[in-house]
C-alpha positions in Angstrom: 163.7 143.0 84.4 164.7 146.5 82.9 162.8 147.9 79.9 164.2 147.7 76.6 165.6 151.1 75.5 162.8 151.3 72.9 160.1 150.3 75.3 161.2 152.7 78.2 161.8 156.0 76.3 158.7 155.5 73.4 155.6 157.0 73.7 152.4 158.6 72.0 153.5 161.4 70.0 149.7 162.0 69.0 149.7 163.8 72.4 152.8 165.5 72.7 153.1 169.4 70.1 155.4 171.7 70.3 153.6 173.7 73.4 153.7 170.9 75.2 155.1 171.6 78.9 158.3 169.3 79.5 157.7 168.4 82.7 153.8 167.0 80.9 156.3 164.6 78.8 155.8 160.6 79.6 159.5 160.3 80.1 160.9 157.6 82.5 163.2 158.3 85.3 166.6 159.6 84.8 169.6 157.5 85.4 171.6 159.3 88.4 174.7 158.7 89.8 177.6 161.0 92.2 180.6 162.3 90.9 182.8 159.4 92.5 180.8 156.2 91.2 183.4 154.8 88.9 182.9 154.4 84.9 182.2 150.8 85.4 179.8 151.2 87.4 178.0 153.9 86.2 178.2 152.2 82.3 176.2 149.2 83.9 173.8 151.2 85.3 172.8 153.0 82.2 173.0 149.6 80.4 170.5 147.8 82.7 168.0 150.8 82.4 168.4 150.7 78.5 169.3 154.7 78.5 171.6 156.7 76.4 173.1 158.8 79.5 173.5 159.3 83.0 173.3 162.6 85.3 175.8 162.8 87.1 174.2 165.0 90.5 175.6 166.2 93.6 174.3 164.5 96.1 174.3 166.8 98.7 172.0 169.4 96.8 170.4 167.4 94.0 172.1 170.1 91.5 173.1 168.2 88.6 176.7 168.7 87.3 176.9 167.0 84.1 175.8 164.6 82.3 177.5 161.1 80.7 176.6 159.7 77.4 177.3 156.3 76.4 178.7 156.8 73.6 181.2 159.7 75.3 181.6 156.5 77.5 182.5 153.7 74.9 184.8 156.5 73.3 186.9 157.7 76.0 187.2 154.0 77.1 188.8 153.2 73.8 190.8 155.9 73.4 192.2 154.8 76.8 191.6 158.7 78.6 190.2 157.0 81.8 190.8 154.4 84.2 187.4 151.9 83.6 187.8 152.1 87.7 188.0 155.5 87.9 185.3 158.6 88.9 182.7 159.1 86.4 183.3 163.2 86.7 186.3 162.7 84.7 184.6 162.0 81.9 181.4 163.9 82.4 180.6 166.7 80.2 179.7 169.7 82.6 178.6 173.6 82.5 175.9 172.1 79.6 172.7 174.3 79.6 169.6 173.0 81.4 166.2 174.1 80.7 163.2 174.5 83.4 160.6 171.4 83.7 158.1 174.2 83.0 159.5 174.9 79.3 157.9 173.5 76.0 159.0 171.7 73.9 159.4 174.3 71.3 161.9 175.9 73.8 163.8 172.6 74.1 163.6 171.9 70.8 165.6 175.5 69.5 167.9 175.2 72.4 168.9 171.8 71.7 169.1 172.4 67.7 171.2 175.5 68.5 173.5 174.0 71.3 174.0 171.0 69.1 172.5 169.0 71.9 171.5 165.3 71.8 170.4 165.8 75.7 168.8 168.2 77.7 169.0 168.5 81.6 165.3 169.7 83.0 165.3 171.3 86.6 162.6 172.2 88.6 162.1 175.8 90.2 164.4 174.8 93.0 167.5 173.9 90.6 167.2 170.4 91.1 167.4 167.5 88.7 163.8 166.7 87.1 164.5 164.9 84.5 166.9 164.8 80.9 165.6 164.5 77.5 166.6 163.3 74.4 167.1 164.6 70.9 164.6 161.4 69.7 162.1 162.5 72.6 161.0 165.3 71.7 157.9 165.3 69.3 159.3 166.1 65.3 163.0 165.6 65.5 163.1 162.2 64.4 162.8 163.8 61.0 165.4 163.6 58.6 164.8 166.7 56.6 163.6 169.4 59.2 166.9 168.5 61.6 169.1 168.9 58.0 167.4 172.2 57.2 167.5 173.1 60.9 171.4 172.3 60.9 171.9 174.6 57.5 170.1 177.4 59.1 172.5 177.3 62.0 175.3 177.1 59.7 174.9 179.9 57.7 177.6 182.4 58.9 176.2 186.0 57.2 172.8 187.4 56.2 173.3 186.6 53.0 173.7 182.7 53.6 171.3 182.6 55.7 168.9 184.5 53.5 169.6 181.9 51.1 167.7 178.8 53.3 164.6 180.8 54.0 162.9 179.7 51.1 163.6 176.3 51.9 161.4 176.4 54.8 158.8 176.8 52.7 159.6 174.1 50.1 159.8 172.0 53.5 156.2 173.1 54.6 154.9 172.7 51.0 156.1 169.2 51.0 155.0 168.4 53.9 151.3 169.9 53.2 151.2 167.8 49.4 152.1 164.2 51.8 149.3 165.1 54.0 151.0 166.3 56.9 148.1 168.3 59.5 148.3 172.0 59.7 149.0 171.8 63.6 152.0 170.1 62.9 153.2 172.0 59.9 152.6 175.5 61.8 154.7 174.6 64.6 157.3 173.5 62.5 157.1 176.5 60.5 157.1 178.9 63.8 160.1 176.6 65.2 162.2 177.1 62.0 161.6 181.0 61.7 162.9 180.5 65.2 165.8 179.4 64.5 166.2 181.8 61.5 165.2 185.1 63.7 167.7 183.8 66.4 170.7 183.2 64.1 170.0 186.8 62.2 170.2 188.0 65.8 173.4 186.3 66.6 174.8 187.2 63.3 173.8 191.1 63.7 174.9 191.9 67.0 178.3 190.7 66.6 179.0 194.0 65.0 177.7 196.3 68.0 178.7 197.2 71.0 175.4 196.9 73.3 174.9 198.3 76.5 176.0 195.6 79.5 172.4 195.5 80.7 170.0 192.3 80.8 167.8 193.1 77.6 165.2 190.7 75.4 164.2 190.3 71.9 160.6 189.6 71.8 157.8 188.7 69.7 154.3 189.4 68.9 150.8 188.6 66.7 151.3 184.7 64.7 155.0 184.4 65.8 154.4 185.1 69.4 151.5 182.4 69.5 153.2 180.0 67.2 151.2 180.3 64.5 152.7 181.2 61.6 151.8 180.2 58.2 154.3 180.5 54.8 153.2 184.5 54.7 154.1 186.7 57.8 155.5 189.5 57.9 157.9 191.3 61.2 156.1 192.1 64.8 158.5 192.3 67.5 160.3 194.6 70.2 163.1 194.7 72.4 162.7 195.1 76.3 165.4 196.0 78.4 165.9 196.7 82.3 167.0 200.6 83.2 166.8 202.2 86.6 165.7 205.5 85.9 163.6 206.7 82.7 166.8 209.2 81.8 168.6 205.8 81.7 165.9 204.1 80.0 166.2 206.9 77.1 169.9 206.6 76.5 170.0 203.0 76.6 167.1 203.3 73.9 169.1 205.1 71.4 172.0 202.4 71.8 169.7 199.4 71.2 168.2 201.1 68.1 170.5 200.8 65.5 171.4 197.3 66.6 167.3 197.0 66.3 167.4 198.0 62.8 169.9 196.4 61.6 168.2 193.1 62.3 164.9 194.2 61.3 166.4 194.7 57.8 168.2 191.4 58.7 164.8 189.6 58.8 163.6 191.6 55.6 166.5 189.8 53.5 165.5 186.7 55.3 161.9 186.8 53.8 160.5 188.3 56.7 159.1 191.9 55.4 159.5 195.2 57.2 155.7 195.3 59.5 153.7 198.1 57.6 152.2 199.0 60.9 156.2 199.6 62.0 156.1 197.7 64.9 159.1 196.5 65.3 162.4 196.8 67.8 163.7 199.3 65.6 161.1 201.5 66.1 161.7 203.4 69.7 157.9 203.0 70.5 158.6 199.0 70.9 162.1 199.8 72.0 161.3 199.7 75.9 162.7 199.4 79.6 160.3 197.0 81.8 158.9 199.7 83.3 157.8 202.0 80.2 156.5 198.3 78.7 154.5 198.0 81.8 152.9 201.7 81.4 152.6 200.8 77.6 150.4 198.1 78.5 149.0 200.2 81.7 147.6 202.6 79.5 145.7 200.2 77.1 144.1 198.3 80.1 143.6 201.7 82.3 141.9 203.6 79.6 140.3 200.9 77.2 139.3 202.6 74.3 138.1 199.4 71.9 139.6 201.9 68.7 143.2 201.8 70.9 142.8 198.4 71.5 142.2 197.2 68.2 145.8 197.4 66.6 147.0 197.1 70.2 145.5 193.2 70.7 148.5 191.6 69.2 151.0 192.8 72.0 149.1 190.5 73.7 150.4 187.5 72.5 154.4 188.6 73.2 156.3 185.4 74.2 160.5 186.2 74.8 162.6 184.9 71.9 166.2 186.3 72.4 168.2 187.1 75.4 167.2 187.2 79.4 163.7 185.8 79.2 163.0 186.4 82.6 162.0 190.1 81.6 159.5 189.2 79.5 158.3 186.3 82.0 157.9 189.5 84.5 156.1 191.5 82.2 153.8 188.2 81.6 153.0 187.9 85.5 152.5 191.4 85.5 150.1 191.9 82.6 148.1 188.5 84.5 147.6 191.0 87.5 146.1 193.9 86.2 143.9 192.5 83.5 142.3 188.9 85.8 139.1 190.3 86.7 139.5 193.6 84.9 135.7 193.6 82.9 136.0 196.6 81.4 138.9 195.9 79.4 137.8 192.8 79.1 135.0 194.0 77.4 136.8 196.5 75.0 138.6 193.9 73.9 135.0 192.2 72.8 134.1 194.9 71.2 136.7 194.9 69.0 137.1 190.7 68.3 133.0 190.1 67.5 132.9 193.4 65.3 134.0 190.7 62.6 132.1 187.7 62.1 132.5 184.4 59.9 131.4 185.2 56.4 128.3 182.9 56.6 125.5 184.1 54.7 121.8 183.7 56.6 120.7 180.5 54.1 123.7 177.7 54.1 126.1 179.8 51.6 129.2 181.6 52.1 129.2 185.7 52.0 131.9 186.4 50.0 133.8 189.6 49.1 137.1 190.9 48.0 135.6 193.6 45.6 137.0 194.1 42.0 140.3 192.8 42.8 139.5 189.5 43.9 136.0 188.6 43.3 134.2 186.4 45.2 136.2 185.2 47.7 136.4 184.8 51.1 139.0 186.2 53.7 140.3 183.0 55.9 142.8 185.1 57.9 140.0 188.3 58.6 137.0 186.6 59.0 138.5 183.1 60.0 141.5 182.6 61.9 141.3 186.0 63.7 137.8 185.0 64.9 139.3 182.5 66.8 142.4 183.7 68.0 140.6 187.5 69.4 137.6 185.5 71.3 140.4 182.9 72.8 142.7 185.8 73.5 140.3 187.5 75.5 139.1 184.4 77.5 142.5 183.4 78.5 143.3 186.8 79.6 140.2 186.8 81.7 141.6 183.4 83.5 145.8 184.3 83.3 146.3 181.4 81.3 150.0 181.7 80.5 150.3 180.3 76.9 150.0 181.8 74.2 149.0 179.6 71.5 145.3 179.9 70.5 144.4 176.5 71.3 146.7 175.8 74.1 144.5 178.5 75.5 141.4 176.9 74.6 142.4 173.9 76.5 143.9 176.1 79.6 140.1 177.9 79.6 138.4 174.6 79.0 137.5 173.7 82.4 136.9 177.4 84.0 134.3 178.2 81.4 132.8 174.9 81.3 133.2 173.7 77.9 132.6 170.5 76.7 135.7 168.5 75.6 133.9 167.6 72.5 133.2 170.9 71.8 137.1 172.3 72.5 137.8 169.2 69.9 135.6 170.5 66.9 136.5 174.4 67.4 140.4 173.2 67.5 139.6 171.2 64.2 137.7 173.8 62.8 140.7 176.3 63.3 143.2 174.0 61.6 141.2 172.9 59.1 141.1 176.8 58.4 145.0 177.0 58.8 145.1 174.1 56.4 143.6 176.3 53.6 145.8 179.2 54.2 148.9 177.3 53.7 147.3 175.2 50.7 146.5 179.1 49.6 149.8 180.4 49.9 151.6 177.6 48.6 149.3 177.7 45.5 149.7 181.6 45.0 146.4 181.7 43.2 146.7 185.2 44.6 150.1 186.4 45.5 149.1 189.5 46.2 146.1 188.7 48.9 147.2 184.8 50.2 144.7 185.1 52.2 141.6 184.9 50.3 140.1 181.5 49.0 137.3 181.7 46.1 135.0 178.8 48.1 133.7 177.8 44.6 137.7 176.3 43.9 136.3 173.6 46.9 134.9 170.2 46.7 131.7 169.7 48.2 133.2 168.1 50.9 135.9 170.6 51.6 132.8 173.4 51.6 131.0 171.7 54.3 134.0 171.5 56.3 134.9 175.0 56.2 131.0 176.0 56.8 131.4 173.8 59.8 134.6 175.6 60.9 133.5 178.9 60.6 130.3 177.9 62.5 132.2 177.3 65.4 133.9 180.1 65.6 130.5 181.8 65.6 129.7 179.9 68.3 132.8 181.2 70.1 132.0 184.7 69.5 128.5 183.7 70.6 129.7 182.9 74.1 132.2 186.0 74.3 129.3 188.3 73.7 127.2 186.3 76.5 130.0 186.8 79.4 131.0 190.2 78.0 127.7 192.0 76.9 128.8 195.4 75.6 
């Protein structure tokens, strides 16, 4: 007897986040059929199965060609444009973009938003029909407000309007954070919207430039490359592009830079401020063929100098957000190569990430800080969250774990390093209980001026012990960096 709609396509979204690989997704099988199975047929079939759509797949080579919707069905069907008898290709919907099984969900969640797609096509490697997804499938679309907001953003057709729904993200997130919603959830959500902000500025910039016809990509770095950005963040991204020569690599630079710009200041009306540290695409040191990213990074693992290493640790966390992906996917592989097994680096980079400790004083009390400007207080992002994400950084580097999400890392190192499952569980509660503060911080602006910092004394005596806990565990983290990379 087939499964209900409801029963076959529902599932535990405790378990499914926004880094979540597709092909990890507890979907059921996809409804198939060839080119030539007539409507009626093919309606049945996707009626017994209780599924929204049917792939329709070459037979011959697996490749799927499009894709039928019921509703696209029912429609055409009463608008009498097809024979009930007839092929089911001449009411398919074909050239739709698919998305690798290996993807996350975040990835399938921007493309789909952007596309204005209620299904999704997943291939394997070999270009073959996995599976399809659903709008309702994937984790966090089923609300109301987020797809509205998402749909505004998309709308917006100049800087200026789309300046204008930025702050509504964080009304969204502040909302959301005042009904209890948990900091994991909220800081995906946040990352997934700036997504879709960044990638419309994008769109809406480079209409007005004429960019060289070579494969290039917009990437990103520090809290947005790892998916972890609160309601404060400011600009950390580059461009990559392929050149054959480095005489090309130069010319094609100074084309991409004003294009760069442009969209740096873009982001900067968008809420997104200029990076003080400049590094952004618009600044020809992160504007970089494959090859000059790949001595970029060859220089920093070569020669590991901890006090070059410092500022340079956020490159680390680079993830492709615009363009052809597949360049920064090879720069990914490539990093994997040269720094598995590389201890020296490895241990520069230790240097650097247990120079900072948890501000935990030697008898059961915080040590707080923040001099004459803000007494007393205690630096969440410094001494907390960057704790975490520097030791996990370095661990997953060690293993080529390909994520780069702090605590999708954790999990990917779990097993390697011998951890506990328990003991992943608290230090991933201890980091979003952390987050959780920040964004209760910034949404409070207590101190606009430092979002960061949290007078401990402003806690209940629950919330105290809680964040002593968390910050225990991260010492524990650095504990067990120091012990496999002794400087």
């Amino acid at each position: 007897m087939p499964a209900s709609s409801t029963d076959a396509r529902a599932f535990d979204t405790a378990s499914v986040n926004l880094n979540t690989t597709l092909r990890k997704l507890p979907l059921p099988p996809p409804v198939v059929v060839d080119p030539a199975t007539p409507v009626r047929e093919a309606l049945r079939l996707i009626d017994a199965c209780g599924a929204e759509a049917a792939v329709v797949v070459d037979t011959a080579t697996s490749v799927p060609l499009g894709i039928v919707t019921l509703r696209d069905a029912v429609r055409s069907l009463i608008n009498d444009d097809i024979d009930p008898d007839g092929p089911i290709a001449g009411i398919m919907t074909g050239g739709l973009a698919s998305l690798s099984a290996e993807a996350t969900v975040h990835q399938a969640t921007v493309l789909m938003l952007r596309r204005g797609m209620r299904h999704l096509i997943l291939t394997g490697a070999d270009g073959r029909l996995f599976n399809v997804v659903s709008q309702g499938e994937l984790y966090g679309l089923r609300e109301a407000d987020s797809a509205s907001l998402a749909n505004a953003i998309l709308a917006s057709r100049s800087i200026a309007e789309l300046a204008a729904q930025a702050p509504a993200v964080r009304r969204f997130a502040a909302r959301r954070l005042a009904e209890g919603s948990g900091a994991a959830v909220l800081c995906e959500w946040i990352s997934a919207l700036n997504d879709l902000i960044a990638l419309q500025a994008i769109d809406l910039v480079e209409g007005g430039f004429d960019l060289p016809y070579v494969p290039w990509c917009w990437v990103v770095f520090g809290s947005e490359g790892r998916l972890e950005q609160t309601l404060v963040t400011d600009q950390d991204n580059g461009i990559v592009f392929a050149a054959a020569s480095a005489a090309e690599a130069a010319e094609l630079r100074q084309r991409f830079l004003p294009f760069a710009v442009a969209v740096n200041a873009a982001l900067d009306e968008c809420g997104f401020p200029l990076c003080k540290g400049n590094i952004m695409a618009g600044n020809p040191a992160w504007c970089l063929s494959l090859d000059e990213w790949k001595q970029r990074f060859g220089g920093w693992i070569s020669v590991p100098e901890p006090k070059a290493l410092l500022n340079a640790s956020i490159f680390f966390d680079f993830r492709p957000l615009y363009g052809r992906e597949e360049l920064a996917i090879e720069l990914q592989h490539w990093l994997q190569q040269r720094i598995r097994g590389n201890t020296a680096f490895l241990r520069a980079m230790t240097v650097n990430a247990v120079e900072q400790g948890p501000p935990l004083g030697w008898w059961r009390d915080f040590r707080v800080g923040g001099g004459k400007e803000h007494p007393h207080t205690l630096d969440l992002k410094g001494q907390g969250i960057r704790v975490f994400v520097d030791a996990i950084r370095i661990f997953a580097l060690a293993l080529g774990i390909d994520q780069t999400n702090s605590i999708e890392r954790l999990r990917g190192v779990r097993q390697t390093l011998g951890m506990p499952a328990d003991e992943v569980a608290a230090m991933t509660a201890a980091f979003y209980q952390i987050q959780r503060l920040r964004l209760q911080n910034q949404v409070s602006g207590e101190f606009p001026a430092a979002v960061n910092r949290l007078n401990p004394d402003r806690l209940h005596r629950l919330d105290r012990q809680i964040l002593k806990e968390a910050f225990r565990q991260a010492r524990t983290l650095q504990q067990r960096l120091r012990l496999d990379y002794p400087s």
